[in-house]
LUMTI-539007 format. One line per 2 residues: number of its first residue (from 1); their letters; for each residue x, y, z of N, C-alpha, C. Coordinates in steps of 0.001 Angstrom, whole numbers, plus 500000, padded with zeros to 6 digits. Layout:
NUM> A> X:Y:Z:X:Y:Z:X:Y:Z; ...
END
This chain:
1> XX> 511721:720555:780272:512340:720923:779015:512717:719673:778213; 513224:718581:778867:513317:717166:778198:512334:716759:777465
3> XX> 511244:717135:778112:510131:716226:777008:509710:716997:775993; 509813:718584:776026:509914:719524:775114:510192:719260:774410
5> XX> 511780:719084:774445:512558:718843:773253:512642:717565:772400; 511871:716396:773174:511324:715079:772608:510307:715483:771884
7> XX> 509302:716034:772148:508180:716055:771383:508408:717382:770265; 509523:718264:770016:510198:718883:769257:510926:718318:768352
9> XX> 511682:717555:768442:512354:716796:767177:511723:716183:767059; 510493:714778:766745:509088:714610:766962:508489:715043:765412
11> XX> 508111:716770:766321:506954:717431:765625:507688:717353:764260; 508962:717745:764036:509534:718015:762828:509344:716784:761780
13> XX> 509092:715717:762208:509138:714496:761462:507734:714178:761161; 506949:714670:762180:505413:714264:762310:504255:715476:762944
15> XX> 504366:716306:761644:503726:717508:761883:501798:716918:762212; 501902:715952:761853:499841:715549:762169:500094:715443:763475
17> XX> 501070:715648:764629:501005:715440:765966:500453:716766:766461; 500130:717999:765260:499578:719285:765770:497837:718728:765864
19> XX> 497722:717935:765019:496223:717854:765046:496097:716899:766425; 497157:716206:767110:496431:715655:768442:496576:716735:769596
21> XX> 497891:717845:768990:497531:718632:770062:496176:719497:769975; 495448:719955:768462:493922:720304:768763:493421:719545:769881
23> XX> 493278:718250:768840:492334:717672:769918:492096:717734:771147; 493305:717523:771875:493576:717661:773398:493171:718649:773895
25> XX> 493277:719912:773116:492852:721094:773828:491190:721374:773533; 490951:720543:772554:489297:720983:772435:488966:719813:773921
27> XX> 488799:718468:773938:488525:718119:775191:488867:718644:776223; 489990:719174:776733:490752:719678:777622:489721:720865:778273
29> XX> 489080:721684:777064:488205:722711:777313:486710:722846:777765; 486432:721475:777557:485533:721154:777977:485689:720352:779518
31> XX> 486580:720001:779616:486920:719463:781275:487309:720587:781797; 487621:721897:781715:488262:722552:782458:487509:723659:782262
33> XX> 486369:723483:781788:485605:724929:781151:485638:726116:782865; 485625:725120:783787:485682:726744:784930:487175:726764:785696
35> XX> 488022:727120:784757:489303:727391:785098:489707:728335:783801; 489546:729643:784346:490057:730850:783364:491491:730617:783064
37> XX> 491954:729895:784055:493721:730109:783620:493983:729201:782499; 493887:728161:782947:493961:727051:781889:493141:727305:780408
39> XX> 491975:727806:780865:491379:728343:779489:492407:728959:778916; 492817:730541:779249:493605:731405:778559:495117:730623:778073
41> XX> 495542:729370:779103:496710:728635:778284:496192:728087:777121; 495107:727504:776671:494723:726670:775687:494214:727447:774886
43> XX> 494115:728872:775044:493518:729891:773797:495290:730015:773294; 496296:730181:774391:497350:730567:773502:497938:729474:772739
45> XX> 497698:728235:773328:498526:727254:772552:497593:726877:770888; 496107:727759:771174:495387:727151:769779:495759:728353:768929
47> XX> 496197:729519:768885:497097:730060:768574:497882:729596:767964; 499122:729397:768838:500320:728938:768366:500270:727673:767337
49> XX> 499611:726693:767249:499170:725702:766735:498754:726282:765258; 498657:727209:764931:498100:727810:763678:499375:727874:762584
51> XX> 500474:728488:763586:501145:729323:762904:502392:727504:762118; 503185:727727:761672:504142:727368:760905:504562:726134:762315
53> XX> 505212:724857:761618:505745:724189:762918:506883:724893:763565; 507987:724724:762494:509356:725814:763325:508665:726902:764135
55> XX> 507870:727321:763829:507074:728602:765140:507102:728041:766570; 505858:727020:766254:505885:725768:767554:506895:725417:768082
57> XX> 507504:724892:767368:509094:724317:767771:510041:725423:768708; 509896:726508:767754:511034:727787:768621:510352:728080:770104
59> XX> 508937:728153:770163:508269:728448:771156:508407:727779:772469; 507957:726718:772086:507892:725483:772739:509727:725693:773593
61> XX> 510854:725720:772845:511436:725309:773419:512570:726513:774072; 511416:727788:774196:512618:729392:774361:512210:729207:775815
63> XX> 513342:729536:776003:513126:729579:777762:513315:730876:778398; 512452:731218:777865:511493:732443:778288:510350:732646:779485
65> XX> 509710:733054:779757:508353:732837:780639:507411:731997:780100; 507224:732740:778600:506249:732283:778257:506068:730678:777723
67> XX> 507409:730642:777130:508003:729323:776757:508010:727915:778119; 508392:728152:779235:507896:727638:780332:506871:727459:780765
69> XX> 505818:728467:780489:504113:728794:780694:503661:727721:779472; 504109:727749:778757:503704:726956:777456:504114:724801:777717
71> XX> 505161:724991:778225:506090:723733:778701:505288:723058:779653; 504670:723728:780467:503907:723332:781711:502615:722879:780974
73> XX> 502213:723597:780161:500741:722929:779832:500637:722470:778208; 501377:721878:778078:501762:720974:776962:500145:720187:776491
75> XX> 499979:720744:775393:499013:719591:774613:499167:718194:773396; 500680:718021:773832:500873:717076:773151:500932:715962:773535
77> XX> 500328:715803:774664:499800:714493:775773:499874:713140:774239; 500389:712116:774912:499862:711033:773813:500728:711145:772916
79> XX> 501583:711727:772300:502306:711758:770851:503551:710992:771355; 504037:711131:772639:505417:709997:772286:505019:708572:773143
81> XX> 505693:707607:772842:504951:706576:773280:505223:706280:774845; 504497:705888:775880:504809:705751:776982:506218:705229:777707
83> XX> 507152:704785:777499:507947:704180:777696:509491:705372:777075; 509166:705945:776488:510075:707095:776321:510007:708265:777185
85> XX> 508436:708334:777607:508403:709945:778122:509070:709196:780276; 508424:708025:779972:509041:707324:781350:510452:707063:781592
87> XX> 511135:706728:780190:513154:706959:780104:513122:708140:780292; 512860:709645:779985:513027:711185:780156:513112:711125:781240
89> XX> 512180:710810:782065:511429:711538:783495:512756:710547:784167; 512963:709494:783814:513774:708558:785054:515492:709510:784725
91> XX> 515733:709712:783467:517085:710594:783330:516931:711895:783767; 516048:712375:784159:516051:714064:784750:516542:713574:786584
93> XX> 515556:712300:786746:515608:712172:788327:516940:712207:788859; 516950:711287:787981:518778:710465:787898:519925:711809:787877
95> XX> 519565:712459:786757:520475:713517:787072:520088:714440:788044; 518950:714644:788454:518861:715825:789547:519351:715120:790563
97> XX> 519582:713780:791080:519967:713263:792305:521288:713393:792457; 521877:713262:791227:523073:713146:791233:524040:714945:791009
99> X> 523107:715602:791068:523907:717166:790968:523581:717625:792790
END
């Protein structure tokens, strides 16, 4: 959900980060062409990708099923710069060790 919400306040500033999530999912589809599941995630996220950003945004970050289903297979690979999504991941550890 951390990096969710990174690449959510993000999108709002830098809506052309929808066109790297195309991208990702058109390659993505072609590496994964025999995996129905992953297919059917990347039909919903090219979907969602259509509609309005706040759409994306609410989606992305409802913690819902589907919103989790969506969280897990994130096509916004690449949009924040390496060294941020590596501060996230080290503050989740940090706090899960510490709860």
């Amino acid at each position: 959900m951390a990096l969710a919400k990174a690449v959510a306040e993000g999108l709002t500033v830098h809506p052309e980060w929808v066109r790297v999530a195309q991208d990702n999912l058109r390659r993505w589809r072609i590496g994964n062409s025999g995996s129905p599941s992953l297919l059917r995630c990347y039909e919903e996220w090219e979907r969602l990708l259509e509609r309005p950003v706040a759409d994306v945004v609410a989606e992305m970050l409802s913690e819902t099923p589907v919103g989790e289903r969506l969280r897990r297979n994130s096509p916004f690979a690449g949009v924040l710069p390496s060294a941020v999504v590596e501060s996230i991941k080290r503050r989740c550890r940090d706090e899960a060790s510490a709860a």
